[in-house]
C-alpha positions in Angstrom: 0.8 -18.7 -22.0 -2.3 -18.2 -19.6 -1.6 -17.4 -15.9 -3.4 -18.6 -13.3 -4.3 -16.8 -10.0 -6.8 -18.9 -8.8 -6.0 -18.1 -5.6 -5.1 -14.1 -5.9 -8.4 -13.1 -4.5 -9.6 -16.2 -2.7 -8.2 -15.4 0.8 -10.9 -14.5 3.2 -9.2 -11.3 4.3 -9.9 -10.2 0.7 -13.4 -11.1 0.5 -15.4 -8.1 -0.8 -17.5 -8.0 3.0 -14.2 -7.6 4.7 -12.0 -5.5 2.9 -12.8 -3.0 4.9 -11.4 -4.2 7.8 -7.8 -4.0 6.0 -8.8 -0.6 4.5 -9.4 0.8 8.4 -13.2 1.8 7.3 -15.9 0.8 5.3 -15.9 2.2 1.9 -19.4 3.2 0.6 -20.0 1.5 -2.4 -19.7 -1.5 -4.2 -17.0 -0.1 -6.8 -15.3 1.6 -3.8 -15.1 -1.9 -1.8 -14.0 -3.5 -5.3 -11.5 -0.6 -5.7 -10.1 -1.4 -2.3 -10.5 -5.0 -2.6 -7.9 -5.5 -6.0 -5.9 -2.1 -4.4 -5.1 -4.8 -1.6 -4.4 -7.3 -3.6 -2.2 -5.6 -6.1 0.3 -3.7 -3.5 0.4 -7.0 -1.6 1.3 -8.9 -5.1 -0.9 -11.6 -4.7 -2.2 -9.4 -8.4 1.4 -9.4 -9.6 2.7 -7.2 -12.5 1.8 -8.5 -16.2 -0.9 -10.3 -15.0 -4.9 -9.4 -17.1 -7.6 -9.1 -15.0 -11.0 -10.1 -16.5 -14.1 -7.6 -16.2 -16.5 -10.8 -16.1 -14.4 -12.7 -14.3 -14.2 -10.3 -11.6 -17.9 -9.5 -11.4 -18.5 -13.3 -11.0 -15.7 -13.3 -8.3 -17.6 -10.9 -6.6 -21.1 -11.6 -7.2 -21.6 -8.3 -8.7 -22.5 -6.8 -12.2 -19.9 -5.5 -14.7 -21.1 -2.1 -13.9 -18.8 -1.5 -10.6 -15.8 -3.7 -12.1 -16.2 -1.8 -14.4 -16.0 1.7 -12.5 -13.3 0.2 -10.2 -11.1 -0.7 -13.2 -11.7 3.3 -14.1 -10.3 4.2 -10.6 -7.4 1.9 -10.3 -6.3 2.7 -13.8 -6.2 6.8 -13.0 -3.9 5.8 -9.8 -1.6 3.5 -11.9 -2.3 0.3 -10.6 -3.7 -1.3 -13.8 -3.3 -0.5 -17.7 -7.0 -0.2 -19.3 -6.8 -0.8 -22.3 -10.1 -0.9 -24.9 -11.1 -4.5 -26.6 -7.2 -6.1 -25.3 -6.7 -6.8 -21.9 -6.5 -5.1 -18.6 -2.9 -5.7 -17.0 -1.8 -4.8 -13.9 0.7 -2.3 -14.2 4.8 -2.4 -13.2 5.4 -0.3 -10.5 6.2 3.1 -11.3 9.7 4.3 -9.9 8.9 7.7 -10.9 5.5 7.5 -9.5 7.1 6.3 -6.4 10.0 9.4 -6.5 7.0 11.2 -6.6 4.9 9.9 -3.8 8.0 9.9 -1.4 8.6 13.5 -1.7 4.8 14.4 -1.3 4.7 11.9 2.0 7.7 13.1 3.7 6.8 17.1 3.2 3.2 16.3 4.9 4.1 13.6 6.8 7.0 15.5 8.5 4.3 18.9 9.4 2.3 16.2 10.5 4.2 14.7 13.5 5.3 18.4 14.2 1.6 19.2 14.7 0.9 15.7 16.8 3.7 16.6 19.1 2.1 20.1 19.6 -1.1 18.8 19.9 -1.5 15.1 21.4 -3.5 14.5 24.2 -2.8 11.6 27.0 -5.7 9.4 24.9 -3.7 10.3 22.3 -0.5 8.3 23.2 -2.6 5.6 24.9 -3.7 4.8 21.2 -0.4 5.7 19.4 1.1 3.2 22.2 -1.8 0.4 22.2 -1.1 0.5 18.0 2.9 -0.3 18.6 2.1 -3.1 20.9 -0.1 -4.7 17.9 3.1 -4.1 15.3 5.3 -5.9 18.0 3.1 -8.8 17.9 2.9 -8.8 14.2 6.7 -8.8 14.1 6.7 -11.6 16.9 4.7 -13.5 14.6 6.4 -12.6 11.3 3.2 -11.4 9.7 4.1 -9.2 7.1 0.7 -8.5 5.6 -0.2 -7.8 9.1 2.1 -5.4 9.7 1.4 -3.4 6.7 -2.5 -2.9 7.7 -1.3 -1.5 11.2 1.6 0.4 9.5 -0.9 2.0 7.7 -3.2 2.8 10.4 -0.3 4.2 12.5 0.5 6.9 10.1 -3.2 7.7 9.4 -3.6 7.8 13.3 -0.9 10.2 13.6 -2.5 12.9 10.9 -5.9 12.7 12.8 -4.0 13.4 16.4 -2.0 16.6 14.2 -5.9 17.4 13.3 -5.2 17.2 9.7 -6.9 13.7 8.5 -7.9 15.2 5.1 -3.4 15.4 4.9 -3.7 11.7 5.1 -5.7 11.1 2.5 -4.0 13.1 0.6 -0.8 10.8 0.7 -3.2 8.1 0.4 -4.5 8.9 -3.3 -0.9 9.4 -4.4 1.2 6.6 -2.8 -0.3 3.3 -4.5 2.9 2.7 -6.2 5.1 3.8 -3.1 3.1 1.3 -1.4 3.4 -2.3 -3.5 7.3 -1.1 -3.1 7.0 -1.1 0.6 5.5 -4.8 0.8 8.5 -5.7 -1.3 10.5 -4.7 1.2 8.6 -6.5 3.8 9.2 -9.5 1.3 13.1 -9.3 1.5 13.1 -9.2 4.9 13.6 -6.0 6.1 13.8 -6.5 9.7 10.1 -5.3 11.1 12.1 -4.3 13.9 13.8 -1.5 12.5 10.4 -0.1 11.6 8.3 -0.7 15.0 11.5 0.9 16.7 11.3 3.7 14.9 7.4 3.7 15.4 8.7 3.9 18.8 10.9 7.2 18.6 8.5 8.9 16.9 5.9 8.1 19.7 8.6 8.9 22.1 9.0 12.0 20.7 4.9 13.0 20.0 4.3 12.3 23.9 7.4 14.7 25.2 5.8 17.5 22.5 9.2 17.7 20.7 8.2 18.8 17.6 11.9 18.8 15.9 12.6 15.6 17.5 9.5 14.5 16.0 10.4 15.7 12.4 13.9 14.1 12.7 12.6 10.9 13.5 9.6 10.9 10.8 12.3 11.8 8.4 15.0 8.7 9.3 11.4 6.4 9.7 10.6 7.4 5.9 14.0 7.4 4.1 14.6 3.8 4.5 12.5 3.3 1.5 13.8 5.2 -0.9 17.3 4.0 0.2 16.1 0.3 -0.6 14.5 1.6 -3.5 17.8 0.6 -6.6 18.5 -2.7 -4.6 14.7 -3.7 -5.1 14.3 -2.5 -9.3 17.4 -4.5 -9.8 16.9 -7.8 -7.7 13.2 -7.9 -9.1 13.4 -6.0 -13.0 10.4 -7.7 -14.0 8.5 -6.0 -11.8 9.9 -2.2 -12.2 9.0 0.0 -15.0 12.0 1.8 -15.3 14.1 3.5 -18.4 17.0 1.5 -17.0 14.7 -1.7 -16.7 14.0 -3.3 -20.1 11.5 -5.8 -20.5 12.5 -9.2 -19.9 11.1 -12.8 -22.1 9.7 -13.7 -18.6 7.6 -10.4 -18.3 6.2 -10.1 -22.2 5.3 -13.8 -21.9 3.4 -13.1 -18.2 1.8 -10.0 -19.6 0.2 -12.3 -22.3 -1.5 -14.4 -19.7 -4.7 -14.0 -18.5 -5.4 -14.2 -14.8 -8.1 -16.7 -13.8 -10.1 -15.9 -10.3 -12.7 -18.8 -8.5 
């Protein structure tokens, strides 16, 4: 059986020019925009699990050599994303619930000092942005933009650590939560109300502004558990695409793991 993606990677917002526009800055090379290009593409499952990816392929796609496929495939395979695997093919990985056990506990112990140190810290600029950032998720939520929403999601949190003065903590969480992340979008998928999450944007904004650090903490605490609480629902209404002990491997999943994805 051969899967075809045609389409995975041909949306303009993942061209490899303007990835970096999802990504909130430029990476520097041509592996790195790669890296962030099928990263996208993978926690946004238009890559879904089971499905190969081709080296050549890809550097066609791209209009690069196999050199910096090649690299990004090294990268993405170190933060779990895909399955290298020498002379068989490269498959996008299942999503890791222990990965993402993992990732949750890291985020909310940094993410938690974090808004404790924005609240301490943030400046009337400060709020201006944090504020000018919710009206964008309200208008993603008007429009039902999921994707959309993520991108600014993301760029809320990494605002916060820069006004705690501790960007290098964001990055941090970044390298870890790739797994935590392609849950997430699920959850955008089933229609978990975007509301919930840009109101609790809002308290934690609320709170950052009146320099309440506990209040803060609470609300960064309530604003990250709602993942882990949708977390079972998700690996049992979607099994194929959870790599769990209590998950086996469905006929639907070995037969899409055989396929080979095809890219324009």
């Amino acid at each position: 059986m051969v899967v075809v993606a045609r389409q995975a990677l041909a949306e303009p917002s993942l061209a490899l020019d303007d990835v970096w526009k999802l990504e909130g800055e430029r990476p520097a090379t041509i592996a790195e925009r790669i890296v962030a290009a099928l990263r996208q593409a993978i926690v946004t499952l238009r890559l879904k699990p089971g499905m190969a990816l081709s080296e050549q392929d890809l550097a066609e796609k791209f209009k690069v050599s196999r050199q910096p496929v090649r690299e990004a495939f090294i990268r993405l395979g170190s933060s779990g994303l895909i399955a290298v695997r020498p002379q068989r093919a490269t498959l996008v990985t299942r999503i890791s619930v222990g990965m993402i056990e993992e990732a949750h506990f890291v985020r909310q112990v940094l993410e938690v000092e974090i808004v404790r140190r924005a609240a301490r810290r943030a400046s009337e600029k400060d709020i201006a942005d944090l504020l000018h950032e919710l009206k964008q998720q309200r208008q993603a939520g008007r429009d039902h933009d999921a994707r959309r929403f993520f991108v600014l999601d993301e760029q809320f949190h990494r605002r916060l650590a820069v006004v705690a003065g501790r960007p290098n903590s964001w990055r941090t969480i970044e390298d870890g939560k790739a797994q935590l992340d392609r849950a997430r979008f699920l959850t955008l998928l089933e229609g978990r109300p975007l509301k919930q999450r840009i109101e609790q944007h809002a308290k934690i904004i609320e709170a950052v502004a009146a320099g309440r650090p506990e209040q803060a903490a609470r609300a960064m605490r309530t604003h990250l558990s709602g993942m882990m609480q949708a977390l079972p629902t998700l690996a049992r209404k979607w099994p194929d695409y959870f790599d769990s002990p209590a998950l086996s491997a469905s006929p639907s999943h070995r037969a899409e793991s055989r396929g080979r994805a095809i890219f324009e």
